[in-house]
N, CA, C and O atoms as a GROMACS GRO file, in nm:
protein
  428
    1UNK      N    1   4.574   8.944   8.258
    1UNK     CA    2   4.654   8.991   8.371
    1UNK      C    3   4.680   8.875   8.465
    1UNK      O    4   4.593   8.791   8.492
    2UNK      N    5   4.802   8.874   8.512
    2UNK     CA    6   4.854   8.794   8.642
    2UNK      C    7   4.755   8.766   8.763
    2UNK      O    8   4.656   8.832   8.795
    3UNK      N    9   4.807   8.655   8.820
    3UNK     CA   10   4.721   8.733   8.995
    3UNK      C   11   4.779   8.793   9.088
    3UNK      O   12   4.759   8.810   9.208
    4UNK      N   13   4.864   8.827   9.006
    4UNK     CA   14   4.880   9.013   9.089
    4UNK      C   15   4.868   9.149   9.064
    4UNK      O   16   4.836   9.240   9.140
    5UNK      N   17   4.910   9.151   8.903
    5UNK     CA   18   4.880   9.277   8.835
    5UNK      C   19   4.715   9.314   8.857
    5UNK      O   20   4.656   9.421   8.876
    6UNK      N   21   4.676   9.189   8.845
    6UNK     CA   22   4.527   9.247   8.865
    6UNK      C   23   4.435   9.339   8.984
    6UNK      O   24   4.322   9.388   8.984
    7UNK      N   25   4.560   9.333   9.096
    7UNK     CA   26   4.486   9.356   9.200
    7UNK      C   27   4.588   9.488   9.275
    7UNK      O   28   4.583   9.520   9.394
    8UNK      N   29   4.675   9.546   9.176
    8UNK     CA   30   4.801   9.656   9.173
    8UNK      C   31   4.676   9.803   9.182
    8UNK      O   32   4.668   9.889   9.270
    9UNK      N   33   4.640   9.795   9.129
    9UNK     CA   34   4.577   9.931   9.123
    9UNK      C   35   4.452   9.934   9.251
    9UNK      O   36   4.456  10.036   9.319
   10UNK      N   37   4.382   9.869   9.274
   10UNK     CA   38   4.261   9.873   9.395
   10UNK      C   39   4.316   9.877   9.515
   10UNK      O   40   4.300   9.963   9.602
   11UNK      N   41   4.414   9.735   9.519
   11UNK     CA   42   4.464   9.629   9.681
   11UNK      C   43   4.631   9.650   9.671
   11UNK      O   44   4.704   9.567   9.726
   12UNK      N   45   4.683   9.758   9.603
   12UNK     CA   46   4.832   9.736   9.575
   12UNK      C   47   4.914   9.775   9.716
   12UNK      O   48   5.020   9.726   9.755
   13UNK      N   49   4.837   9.871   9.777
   13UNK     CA   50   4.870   9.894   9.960
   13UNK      C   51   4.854   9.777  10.054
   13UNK      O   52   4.916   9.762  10.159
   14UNK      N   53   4.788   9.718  10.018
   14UNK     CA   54   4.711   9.604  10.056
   14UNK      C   55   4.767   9.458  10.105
   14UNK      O   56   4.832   9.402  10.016
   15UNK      N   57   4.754   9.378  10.237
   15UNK     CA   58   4.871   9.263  10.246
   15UNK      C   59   4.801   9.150  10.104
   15UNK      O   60   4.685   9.126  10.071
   16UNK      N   61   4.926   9.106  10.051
   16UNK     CA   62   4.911   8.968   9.908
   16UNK      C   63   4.973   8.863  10.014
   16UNK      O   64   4.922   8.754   9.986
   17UNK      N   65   5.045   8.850  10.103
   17UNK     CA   66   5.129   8.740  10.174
   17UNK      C   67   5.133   8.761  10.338
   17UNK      O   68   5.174   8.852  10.411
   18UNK      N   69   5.089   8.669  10.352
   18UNK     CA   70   5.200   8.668  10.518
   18UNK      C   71   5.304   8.552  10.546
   18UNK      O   72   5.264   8.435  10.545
   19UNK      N   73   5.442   8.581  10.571
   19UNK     CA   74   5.524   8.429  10.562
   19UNK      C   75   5.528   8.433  10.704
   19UNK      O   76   5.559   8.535  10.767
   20UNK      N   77   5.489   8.292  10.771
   20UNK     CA   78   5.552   8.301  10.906
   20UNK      C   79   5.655   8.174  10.916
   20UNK      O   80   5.650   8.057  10.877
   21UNK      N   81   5.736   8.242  10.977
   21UNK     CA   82   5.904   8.152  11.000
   21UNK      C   83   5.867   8.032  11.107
   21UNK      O   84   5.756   8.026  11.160
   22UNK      N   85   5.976   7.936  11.133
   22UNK     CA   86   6.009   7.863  11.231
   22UNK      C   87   5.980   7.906  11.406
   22UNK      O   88   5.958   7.833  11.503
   23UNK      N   89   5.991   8.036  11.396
   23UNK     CA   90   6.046   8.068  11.547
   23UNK      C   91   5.928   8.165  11.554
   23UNK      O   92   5.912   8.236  11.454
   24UNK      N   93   5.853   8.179  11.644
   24UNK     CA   94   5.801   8.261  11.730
   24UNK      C   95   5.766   8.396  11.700
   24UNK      O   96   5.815   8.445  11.802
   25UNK      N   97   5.723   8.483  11.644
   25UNK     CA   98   5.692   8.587  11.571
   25UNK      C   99   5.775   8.668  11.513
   25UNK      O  100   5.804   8.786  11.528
   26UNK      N  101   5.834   8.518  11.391
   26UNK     CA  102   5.911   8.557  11.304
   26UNK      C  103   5.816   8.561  11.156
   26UNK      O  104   5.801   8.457  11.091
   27UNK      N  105   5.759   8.685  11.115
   27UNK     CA  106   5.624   8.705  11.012
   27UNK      C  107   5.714   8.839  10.926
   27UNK      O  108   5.800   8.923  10.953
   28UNK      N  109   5.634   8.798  10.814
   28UNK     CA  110   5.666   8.921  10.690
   28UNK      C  111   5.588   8.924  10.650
   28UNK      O  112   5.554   8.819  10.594
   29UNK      N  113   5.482   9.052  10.645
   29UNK     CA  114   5.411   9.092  10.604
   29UNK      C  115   5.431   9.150  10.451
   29UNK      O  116   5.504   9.249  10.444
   30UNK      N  117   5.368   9.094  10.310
   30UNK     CA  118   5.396   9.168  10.181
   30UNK      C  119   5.249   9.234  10.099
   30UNK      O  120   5.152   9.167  10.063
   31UNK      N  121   5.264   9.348  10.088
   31UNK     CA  122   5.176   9.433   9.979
   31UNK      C  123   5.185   9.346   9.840
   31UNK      O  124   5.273   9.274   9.795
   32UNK      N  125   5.039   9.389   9.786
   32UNK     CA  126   5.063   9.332   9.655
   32UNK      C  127   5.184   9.396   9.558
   32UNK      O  128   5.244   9.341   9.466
   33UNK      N  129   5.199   9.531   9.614
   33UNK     CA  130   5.321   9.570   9.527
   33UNK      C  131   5.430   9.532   9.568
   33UNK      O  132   5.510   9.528   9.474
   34UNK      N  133   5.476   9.500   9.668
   34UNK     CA  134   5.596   9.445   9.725
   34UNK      C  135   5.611   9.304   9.630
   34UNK      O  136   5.699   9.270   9.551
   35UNK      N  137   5.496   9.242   9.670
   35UNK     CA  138   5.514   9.076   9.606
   35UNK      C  139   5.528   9.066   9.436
   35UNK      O  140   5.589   8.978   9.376
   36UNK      N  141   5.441   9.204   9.366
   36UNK     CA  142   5.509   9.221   9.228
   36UNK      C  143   5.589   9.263   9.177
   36UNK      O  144   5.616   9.243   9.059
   37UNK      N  145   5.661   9.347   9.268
   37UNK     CA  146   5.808   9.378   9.266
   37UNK      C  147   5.934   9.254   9.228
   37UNK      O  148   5.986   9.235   9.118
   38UNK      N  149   5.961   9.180   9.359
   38UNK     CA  150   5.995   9.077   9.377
   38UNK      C  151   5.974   8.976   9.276
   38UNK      O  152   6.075   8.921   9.231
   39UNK      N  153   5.873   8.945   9.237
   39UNK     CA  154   5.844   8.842   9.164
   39UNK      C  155   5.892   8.884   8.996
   39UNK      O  156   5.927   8.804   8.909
   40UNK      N  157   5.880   9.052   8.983
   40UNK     CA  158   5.914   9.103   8.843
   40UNK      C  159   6.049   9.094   8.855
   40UNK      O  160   6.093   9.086   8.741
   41UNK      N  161   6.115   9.091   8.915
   41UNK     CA  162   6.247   9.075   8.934
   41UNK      C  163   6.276   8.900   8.889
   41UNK      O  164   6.298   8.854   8.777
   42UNK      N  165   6.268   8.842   8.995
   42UNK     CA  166   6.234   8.674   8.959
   42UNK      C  167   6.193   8.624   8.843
   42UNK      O  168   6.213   8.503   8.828
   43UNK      N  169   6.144   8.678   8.763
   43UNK     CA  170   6.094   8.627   8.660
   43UNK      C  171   6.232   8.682   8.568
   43UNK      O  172   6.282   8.607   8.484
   44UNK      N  173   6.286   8.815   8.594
   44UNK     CA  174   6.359   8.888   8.469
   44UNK      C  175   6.512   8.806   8.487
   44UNK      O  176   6.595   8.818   8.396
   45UNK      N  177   6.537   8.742   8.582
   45UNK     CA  178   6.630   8.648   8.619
   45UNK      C  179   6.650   8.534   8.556
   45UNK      O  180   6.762   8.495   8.524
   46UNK      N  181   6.489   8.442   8.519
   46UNK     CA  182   6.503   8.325   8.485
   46UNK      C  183   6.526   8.349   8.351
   46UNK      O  184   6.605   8.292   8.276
   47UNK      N  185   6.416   8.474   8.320
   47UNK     CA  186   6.429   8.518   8.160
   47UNK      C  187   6.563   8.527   8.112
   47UNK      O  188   6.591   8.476   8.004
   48UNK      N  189   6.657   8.590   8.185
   48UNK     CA  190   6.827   8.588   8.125
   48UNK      C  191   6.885   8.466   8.173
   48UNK      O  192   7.007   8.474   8.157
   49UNK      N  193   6.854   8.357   8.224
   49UNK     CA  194   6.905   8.234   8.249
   49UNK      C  195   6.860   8.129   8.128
   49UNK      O  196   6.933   8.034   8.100
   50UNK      N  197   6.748   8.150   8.063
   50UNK     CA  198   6.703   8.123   7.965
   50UNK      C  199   6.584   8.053   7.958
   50UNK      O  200   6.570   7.976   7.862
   51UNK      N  201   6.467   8.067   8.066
   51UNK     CA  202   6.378   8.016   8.131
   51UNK      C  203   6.276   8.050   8.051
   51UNK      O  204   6.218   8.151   8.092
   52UNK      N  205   6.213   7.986   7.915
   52UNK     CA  206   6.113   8.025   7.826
   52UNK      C  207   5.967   7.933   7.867
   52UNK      O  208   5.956   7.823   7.921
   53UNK      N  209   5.862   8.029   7.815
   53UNK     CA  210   5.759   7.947   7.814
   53UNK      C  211   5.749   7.830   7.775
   53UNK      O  212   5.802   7.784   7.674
   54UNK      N  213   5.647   7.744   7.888
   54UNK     CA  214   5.686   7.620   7.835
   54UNK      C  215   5.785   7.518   7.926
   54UNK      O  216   5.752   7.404   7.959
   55UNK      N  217   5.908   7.580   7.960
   55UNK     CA  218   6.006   7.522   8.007
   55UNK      C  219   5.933   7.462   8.148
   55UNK      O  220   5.829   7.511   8.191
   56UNK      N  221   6.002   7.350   8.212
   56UNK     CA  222   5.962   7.284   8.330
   56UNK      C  223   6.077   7.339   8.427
   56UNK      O  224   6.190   7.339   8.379
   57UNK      N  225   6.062   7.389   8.566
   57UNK     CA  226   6.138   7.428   8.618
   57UNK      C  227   6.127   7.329   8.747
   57UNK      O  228   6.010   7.301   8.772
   58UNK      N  229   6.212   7.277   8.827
   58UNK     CA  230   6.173   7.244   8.932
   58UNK      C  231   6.279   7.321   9.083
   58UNK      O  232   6.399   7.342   9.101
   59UNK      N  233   6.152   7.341   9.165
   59UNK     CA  234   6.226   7.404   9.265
   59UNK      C  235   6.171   7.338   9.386
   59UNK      O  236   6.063   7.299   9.428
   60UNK      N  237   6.327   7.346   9.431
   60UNK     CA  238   6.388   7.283   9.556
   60UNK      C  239   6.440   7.321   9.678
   60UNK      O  240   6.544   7.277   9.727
   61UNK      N  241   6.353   7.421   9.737
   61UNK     CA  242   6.380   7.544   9.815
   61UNK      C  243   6.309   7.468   9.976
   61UNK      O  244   6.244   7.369  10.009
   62UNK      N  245   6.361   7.563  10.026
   62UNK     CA  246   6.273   7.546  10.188
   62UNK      C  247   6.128   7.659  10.199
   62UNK      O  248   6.108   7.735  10.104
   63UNK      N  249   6.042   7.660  10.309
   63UNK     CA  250   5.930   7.706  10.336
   63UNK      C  251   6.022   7.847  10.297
   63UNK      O  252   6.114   7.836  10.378
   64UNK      N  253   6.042   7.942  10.239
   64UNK     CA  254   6.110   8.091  10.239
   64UNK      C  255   6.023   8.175  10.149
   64UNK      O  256   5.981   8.112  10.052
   65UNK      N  257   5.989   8.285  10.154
   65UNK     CA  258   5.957   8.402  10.068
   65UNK      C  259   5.970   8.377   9.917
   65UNK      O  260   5.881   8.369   9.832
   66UNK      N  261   6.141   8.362   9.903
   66UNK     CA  262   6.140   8.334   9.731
   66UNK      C  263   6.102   8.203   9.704
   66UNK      O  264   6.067   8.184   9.588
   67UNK      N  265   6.101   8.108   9.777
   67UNK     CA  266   6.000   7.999   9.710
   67UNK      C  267   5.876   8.061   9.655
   67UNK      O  268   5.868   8.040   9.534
   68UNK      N  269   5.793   8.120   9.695
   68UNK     CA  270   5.686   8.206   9.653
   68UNK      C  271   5.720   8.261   9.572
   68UNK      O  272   5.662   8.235   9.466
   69UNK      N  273   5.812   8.351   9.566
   69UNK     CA  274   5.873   8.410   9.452
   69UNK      C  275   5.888   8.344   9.294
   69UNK      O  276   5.852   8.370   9.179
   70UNK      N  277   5.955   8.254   9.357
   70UNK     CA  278   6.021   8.149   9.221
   70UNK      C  279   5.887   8.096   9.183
   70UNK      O  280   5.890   8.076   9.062
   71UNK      N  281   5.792   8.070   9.224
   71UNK     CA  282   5.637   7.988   9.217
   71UNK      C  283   5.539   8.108   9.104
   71UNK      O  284   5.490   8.070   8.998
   72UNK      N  285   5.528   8.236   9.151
   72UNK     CA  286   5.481   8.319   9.076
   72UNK      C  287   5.532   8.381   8.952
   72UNK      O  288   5.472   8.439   8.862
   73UNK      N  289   5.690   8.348   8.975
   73UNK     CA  290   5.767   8.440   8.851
   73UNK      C  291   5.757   8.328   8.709
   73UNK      O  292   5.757   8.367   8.593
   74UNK      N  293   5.748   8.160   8.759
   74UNK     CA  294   5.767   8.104   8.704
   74UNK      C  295   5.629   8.099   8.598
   74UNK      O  296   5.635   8.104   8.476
   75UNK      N  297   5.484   8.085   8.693
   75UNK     CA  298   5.380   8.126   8.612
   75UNK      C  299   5.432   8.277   8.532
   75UNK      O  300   5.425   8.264   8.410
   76UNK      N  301   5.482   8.421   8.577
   76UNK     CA  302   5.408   8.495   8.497
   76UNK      C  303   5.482   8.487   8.378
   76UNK      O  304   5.444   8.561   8.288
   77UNK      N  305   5.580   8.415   8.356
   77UNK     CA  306   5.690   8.383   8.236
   77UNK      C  307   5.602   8.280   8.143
   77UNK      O  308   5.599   8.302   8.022
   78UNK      N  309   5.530   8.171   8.196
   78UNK     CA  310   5.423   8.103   8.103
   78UNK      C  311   5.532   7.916   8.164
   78UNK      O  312   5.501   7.802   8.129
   79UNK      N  313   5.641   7.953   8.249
   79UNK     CA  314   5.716   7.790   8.287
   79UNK      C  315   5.607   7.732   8.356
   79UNK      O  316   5.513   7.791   8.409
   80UNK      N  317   5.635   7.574   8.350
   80UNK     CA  318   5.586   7.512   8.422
   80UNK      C  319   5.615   7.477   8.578
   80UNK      O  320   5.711   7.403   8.557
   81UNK      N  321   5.605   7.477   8.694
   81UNK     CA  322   5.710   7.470   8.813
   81UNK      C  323   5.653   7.341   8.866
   81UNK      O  324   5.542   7.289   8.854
   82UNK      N  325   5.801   7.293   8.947
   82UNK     CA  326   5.737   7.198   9.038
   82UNK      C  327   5.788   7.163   9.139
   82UNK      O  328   5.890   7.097   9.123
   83UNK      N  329   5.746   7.188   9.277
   83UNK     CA  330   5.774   7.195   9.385
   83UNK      C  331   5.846   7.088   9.466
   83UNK      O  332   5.763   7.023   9.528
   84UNK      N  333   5.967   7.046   9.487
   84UNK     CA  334   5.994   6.938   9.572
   84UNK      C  335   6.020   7.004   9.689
   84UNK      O  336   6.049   7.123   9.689
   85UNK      N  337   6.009   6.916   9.825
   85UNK     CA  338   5.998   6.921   9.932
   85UNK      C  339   6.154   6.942   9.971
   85UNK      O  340   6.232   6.850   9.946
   86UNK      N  341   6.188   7.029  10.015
   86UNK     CA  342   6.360   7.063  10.034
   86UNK      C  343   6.429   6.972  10.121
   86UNK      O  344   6.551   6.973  10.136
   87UNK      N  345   6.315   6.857  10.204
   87UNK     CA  346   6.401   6.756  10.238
   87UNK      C  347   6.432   6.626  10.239
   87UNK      O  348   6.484   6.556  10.326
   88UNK      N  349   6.374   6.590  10.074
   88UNK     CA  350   6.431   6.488   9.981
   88UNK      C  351   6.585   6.483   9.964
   88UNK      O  352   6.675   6.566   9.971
   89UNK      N  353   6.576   6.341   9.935
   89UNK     CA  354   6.759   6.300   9.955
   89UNK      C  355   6.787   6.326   9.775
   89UNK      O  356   6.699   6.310   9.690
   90UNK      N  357   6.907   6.361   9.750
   90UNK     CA  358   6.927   6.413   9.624
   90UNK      C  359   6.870   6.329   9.513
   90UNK      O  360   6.814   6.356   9.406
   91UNK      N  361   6.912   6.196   9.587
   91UNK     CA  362   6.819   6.040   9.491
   91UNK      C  363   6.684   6.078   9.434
   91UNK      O  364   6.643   6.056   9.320
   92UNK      N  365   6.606   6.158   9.562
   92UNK     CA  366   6.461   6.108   9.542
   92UNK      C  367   6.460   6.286   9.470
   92UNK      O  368   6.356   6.324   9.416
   93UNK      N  369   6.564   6.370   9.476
   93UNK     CA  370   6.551   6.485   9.406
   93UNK      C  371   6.555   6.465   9.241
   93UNK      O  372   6.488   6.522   9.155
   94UNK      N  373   6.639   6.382   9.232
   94UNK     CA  374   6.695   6.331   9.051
   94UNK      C  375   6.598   6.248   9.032
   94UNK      O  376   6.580   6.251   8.910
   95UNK      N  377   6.513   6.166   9.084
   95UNK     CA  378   6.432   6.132   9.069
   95UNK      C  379   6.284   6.235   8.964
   95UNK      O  380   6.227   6.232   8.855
   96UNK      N  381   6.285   6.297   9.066
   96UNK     CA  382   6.120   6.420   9.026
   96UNK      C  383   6.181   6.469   8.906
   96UNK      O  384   6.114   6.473   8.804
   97UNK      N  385   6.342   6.520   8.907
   97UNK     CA  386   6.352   6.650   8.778
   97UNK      C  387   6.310   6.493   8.663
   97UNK      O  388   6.212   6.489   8.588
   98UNK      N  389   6.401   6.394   8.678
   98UNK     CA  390   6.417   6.305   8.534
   98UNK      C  391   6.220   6.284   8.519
   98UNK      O  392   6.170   6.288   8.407
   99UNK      N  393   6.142   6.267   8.632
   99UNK     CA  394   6.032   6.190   8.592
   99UNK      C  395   5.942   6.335   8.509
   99UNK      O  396   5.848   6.312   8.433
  100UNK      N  397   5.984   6.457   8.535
  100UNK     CA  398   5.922   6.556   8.445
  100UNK      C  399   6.016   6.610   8.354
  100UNK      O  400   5.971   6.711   8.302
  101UNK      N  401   6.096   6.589   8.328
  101UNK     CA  402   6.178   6.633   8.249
  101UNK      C  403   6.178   6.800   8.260
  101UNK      O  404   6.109   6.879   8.195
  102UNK      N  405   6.283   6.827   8.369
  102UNK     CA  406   6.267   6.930   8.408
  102UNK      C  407   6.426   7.025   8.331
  102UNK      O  408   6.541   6.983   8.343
  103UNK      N  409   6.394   7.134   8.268
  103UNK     CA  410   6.537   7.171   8.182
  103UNK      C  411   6.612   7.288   8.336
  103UNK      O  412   6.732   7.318   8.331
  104UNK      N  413   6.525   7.336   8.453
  104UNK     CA  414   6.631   7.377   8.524
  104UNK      C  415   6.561   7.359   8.683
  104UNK      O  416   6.446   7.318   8.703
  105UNK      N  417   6.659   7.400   8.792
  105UNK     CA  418   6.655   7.363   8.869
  105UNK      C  419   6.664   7.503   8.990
  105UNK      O  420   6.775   7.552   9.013
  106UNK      N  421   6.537   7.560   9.061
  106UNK     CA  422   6.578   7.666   9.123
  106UNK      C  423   6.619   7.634   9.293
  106UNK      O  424   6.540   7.584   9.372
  107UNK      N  425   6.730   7.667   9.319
  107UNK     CA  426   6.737   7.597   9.498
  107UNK      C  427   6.776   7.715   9.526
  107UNK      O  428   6.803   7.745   9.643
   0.00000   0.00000   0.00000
């Protein structure tokens, strides 16, 4: 089991996340079922994009929710992910995908 499925049936009411934003009590609170929702979704996305185990994904997102998203869906698919900092210059972006040989790119 995932590390989330595992914890659906006991803690599934239960907060799995808190995101807090830029600004001032800007927070989202997520249930473990909320966050396996989301993420079962995310994953069934990459799966029809053609995102197989194995594959290296790199994502290029800001501090946001589906960064998390894209981070968990990519484990429960069996991809490899890898996080660049969303405010690398495209140079130092083509850089990371070529040095892992990354086959897609989530932004």
């Amino acid at each position: 089991a995932n590390c989330l499925d595992r914890h659906l049936e006991t803690r599934g009411d239960k907060v799995a996340l808190i995101w807090e934003g830029d600004e001032p009590g800007m927070t989202h609170k997520m249930t473990y079922r909320q966050l396996h929702t989301a993420v079962c979704k995310f994953a069934n996305v990459l799966k029809k994009l053609g995102v197989q185990k194995g594959d290296r994904v790199t994502i290029y997102m800001p501090m946001i929710l589906e960064a998390t998203y894209a981070m968990l869906a990519c484990a429960r698919i069996g991809a490899v992910h890898s996080v660049v900092f969303g405010g690398f210059s495209p140079e130092a972006l083509a850089g990371r995908i070529t040095d892992c040989e990354s086959k897609f790119l989530i932004t």
